[in-house]
C-alpha positions as CSV (number, residue, x, y, z in Angstrom):
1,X,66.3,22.3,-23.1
2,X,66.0,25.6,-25.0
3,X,63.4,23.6,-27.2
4,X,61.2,22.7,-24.1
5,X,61.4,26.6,-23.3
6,X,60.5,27.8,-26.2
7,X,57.2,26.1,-25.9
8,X,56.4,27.9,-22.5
9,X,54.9,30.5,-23.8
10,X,52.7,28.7,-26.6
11,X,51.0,26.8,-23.8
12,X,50.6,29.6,-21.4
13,X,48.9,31.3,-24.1
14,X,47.0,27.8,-25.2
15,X,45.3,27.2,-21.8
16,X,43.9,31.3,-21.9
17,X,41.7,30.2,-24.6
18,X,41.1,26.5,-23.7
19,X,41.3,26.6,-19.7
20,X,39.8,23.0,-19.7
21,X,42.7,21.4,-21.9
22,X,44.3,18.8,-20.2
23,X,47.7,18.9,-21.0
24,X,50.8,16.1,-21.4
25,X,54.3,16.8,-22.4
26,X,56.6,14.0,-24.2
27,X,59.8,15.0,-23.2
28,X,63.6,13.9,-23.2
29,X,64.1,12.6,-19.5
30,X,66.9,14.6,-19.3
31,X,65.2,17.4,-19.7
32,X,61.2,16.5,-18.1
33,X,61.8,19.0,-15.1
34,X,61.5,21.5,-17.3
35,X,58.3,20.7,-18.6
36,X,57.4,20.3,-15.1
37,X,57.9,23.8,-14.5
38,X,54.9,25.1,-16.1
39,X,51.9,25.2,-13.8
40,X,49.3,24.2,-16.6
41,X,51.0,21.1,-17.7
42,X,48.9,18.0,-16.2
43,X,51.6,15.1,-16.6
44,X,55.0,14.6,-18.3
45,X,55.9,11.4,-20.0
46,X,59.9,10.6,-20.1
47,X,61.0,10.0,-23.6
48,X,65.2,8.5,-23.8
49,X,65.7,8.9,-26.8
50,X,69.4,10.4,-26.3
51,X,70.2,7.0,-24.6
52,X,67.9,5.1,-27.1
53,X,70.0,6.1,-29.8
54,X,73.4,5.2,-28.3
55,X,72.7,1.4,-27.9
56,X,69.2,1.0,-30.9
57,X,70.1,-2.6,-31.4
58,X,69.3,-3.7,-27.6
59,X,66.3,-5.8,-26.9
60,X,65.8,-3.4,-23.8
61,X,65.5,-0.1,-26.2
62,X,62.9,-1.8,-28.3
63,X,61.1,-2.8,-24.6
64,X,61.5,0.9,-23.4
65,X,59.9,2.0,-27.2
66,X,57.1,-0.8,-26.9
67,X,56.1,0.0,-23.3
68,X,56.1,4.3,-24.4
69,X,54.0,3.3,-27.3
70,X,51.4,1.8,-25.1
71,X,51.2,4.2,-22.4
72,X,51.0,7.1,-25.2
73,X,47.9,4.7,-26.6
74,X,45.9,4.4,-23.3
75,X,45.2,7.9,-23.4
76,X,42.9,9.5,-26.6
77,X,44.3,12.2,-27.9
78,X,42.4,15.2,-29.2
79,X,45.5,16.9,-30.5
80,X,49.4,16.2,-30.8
81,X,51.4,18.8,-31.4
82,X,55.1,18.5,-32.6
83,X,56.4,21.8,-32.3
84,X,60.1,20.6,-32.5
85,X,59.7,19.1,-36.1
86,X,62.4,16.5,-36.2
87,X,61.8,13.4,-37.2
88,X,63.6,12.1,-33.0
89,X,59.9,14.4,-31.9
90,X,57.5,13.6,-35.3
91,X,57.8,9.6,-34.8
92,X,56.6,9.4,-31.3
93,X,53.9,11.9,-31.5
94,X,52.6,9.9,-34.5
95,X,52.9,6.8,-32.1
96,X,50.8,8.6,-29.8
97,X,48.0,7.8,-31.9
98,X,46.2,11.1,-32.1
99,X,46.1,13.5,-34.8
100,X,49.1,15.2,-35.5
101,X,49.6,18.7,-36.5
102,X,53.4,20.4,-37.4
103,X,54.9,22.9,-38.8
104,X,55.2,22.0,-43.4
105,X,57.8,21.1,-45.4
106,X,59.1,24.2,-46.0
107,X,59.1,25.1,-41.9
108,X,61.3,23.3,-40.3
109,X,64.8,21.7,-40.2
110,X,64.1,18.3,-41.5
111,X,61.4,18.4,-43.5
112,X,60.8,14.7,-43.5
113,X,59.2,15.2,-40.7
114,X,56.4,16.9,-42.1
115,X,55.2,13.5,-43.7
116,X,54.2,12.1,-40.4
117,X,51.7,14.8,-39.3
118,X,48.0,14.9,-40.3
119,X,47.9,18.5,-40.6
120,X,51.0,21.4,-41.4
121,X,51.1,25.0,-41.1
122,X,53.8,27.0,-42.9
123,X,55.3,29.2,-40.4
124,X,58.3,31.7,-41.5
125,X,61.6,30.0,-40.6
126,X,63.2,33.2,-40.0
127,X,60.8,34.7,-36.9
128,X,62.1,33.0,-33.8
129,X,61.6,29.9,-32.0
130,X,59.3,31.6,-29.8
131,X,56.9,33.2,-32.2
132,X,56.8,29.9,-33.9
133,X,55.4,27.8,-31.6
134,X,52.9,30.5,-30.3
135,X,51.9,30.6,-34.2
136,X,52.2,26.8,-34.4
137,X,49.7,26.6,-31.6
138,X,47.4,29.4,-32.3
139,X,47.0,28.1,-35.7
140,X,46.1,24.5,-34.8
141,X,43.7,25.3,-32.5
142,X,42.3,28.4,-34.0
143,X,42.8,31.7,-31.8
144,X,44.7,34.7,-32.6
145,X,48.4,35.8,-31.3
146,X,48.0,38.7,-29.2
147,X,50.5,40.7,-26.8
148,X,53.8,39.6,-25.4
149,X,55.0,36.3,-24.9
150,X,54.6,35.1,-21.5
151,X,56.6,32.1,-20.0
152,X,53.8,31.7,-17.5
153,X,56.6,30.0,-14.9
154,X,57.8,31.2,-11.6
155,X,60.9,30.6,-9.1
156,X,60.6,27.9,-6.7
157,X,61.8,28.6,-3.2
158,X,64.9,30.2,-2.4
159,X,68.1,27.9,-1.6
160,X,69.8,27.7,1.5
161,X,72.8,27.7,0.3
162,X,72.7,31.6,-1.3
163,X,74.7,34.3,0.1
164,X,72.8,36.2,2.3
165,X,72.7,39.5,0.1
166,X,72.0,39.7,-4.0
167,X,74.0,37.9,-6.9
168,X,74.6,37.7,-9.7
169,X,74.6,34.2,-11.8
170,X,77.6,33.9,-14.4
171,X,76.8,31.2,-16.9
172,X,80.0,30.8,-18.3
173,X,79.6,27.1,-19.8
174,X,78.1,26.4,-22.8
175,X,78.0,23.1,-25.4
176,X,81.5,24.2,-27.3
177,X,84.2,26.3,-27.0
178,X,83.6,28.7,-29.9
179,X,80.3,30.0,-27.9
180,X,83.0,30.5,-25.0
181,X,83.2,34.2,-23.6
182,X,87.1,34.5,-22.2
183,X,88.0,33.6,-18.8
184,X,89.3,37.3,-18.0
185,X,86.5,38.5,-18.8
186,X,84.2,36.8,-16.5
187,X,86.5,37.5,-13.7
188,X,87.2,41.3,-14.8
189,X,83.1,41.3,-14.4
190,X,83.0,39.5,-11.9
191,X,85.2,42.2,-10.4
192,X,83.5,44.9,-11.2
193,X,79.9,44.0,-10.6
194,X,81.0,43.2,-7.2
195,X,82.7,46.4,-6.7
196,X,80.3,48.6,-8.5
197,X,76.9,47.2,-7.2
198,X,78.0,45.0,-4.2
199,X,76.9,41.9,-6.2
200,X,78.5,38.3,-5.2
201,X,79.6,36.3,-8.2
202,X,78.2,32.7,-8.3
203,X,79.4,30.3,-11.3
204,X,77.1,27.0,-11.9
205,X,78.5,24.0,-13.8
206,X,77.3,20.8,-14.7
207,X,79.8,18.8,-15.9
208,X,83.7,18.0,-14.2
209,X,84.8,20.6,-17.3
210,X,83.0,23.0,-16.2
211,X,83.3,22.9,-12.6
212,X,86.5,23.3,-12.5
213,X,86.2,26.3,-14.9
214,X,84.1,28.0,-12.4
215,X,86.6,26.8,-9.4
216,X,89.1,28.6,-11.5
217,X,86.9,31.6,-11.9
218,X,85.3,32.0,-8.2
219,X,89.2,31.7,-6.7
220,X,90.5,34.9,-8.1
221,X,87.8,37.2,-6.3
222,X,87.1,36.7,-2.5
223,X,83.6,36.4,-2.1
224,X,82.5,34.3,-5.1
225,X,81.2,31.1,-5.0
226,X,80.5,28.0,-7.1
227,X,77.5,26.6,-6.6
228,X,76.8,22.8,-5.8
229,X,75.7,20.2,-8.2
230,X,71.8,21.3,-9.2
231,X,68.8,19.6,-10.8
232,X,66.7,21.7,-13.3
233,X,64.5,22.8,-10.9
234,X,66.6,24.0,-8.1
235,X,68.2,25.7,-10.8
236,X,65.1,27.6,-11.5
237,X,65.2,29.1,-8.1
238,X,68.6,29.8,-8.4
239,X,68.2,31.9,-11.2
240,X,64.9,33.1,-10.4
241,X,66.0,34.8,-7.2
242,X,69.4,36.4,-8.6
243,X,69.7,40.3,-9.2
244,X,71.0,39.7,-12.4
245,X,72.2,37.0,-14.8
246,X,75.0,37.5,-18.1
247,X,75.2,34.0,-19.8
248,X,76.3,33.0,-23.2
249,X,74.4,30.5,-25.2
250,X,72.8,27.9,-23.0
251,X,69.8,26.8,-22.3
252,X,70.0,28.1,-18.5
253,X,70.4,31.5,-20.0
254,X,66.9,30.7,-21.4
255,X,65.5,29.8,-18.1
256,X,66.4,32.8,-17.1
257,X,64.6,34.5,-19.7
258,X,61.5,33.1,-18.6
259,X,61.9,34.1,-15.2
260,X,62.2,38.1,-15.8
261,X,65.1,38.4,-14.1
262,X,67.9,41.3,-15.3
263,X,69.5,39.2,-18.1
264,X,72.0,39.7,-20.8
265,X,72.7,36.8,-23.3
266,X,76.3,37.2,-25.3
267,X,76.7,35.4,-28.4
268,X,80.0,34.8,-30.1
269,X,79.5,32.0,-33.0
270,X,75.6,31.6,-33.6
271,X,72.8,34.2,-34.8
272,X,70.7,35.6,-31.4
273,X,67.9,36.7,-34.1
274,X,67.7,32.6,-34.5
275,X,68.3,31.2,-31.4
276,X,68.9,34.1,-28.9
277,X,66.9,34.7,-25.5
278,X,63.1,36.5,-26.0
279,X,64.2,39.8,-25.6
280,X,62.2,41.6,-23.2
281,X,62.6,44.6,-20.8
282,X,64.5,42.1,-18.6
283,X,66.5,40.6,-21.1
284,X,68.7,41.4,-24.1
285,X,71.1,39.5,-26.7
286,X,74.2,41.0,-27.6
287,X,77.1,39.8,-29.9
288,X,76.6,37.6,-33.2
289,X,78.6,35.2,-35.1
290,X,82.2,36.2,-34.9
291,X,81.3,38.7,-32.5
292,X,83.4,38.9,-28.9
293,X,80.9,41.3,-26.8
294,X,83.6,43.6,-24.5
295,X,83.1,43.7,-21.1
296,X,81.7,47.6,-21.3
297,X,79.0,46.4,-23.3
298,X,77.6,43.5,-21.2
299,X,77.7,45.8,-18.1
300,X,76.1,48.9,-20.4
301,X,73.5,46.4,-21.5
302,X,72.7,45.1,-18.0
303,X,72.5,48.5,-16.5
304,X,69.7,49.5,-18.9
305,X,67.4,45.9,-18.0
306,X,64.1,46.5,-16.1
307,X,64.4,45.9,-12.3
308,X,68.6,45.6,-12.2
309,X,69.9,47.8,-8.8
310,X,66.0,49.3,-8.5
């Protein structure tokens, strides 16, 4: 998911300079609402390859890998671009059967990858995901970076189901415990956001795990609320609409970094200079590996975003 946001910005700034592109996304079907999202991408193609993997041996994967292989060849392709450079992302863009270009050898996490594209650019590994891609695109089809990164994506409508005043959206799960931030401390801010800006508390989930982590959470404080069962999209307008977000790392803390909304990231067990939110006037990473961000410094850090309580 974070991958697929990432990208946003590379293509917003892509279709400046080439407003004629037609553009198609391969992407996980788990994930294709998100590619869906931005307003200058013509068509998404599903790609399964989480669910490929799990059963590779079945006649019907082979089908499914056949049938993508032919509907990537019906169209000609003046440019692939693998801006993921894995080998799961570099084998069906070179099925696609346009020319490839990717990030070199020396660029990316598996650098077998590299093999399977017609043309690689060497990109610093150590600038973020972000400024890679914009590069990664800029170079292949020969513009210059300028300015700020821009998402380019905006909130759908807002959902029914919302309190009627402003919220806050607490992002408390994430893929492992060691990027957990504790349980009191969501409450304790729960607590005090509610008390100190009027702000009702509102936990998503998306697995049983987690939804009973936010139960656990939205009981202790009258008022709060855990929100129903959401797809991608309505997610979007969840997040887009709230009057702040603090999440730890997940990917919808990076939707909401594409929304500019008031947004602080924590990070407890990976490097926010790698993989951390695009930090903008809305938005800022705190915490690092082995770091446990205090409650004080989420709420100082939120105070000081662009458009929070203005």
């Amino acid at each position: 998911m974070g991958d697929l946001i990432h990208t946003w910005p590379a293509i917003t700034e892509l279709v400046k300079h080439y407003p004629n592109l037609n553009i198609s996304w391969l992407a996980e079907e788990n994930f294709a609402d998100i590619a869906r999202l931005h307003p200058a991408v013509n068509q998404v193609i599903p790609l399964a390859w989480r669910r490929w993997r799990g059963r590779i041996l079945s006649p019907s994967t082979w089908r499914e890998i056949r049938q993508l292989k032919q509907q990537l060849r019906m169209m000609h392709w003046d440019m692939v671009i693998d801006s993921q450079g894995l080998l799961k992302s570099a084998i069906p863009a070179r099925l696609a059967g346009g020319p490839v270009a990717g990030f070199d050898w020396r660029s990316i996490r598996e650098p077998v990858a590299s093999l399977l594209y017609n043309k690689t650019y060497r990109i610093d590994w150590q600038q973020a995901a972000v400024a890679r891609n914009r590069l990664l695109f800029a170079r292949a089809f020969g513009y210059a970076v300028a300015g700020d990164a821009q998402f380019g994506i905006r909130p759908g409508e807002r959902a029914e189901w919302l309190p009627a005043g402003s919220y806050v959206m607490l992002l408390h799960a994430t893929s492992r415990a060691s990027k957990e931030w504790p349980e009191s401390y969501w409450i304790e801010l729960a607590r005090r956001l509610n008390a100190d800006y009027g702000l009702t508390a509102i936990y998503p989930w998306g697995n049983e795990h987690e939804r009973q982590r936010a139960e656990r959470l939205a009981q202790v404080q009258a008022g709060a609320m855990v929100a129903p069962r959401m797809t991608l999209t309505e997610a979007a307008g969840v997040l887009g609409h709230a009057a702040a977000v603090v999440g730890v790392d997940t990917g919808l803390s990076h939707l909401a970094n594409a929304l500019d909304v008031p947004l602080v990231a924590i990070y407890t067990d990976t490097d926010p200079k790698r993989t951390g939110v695009c930090e903008t006037p809305y938005a800022v990473n705190i915490g690092g590996v082995g770091q446990r961000p205090s409650i004080d410094e989420v709420l100082s850090a939120l105070s000081s975003r662009q458009g929070f309580q203005q």
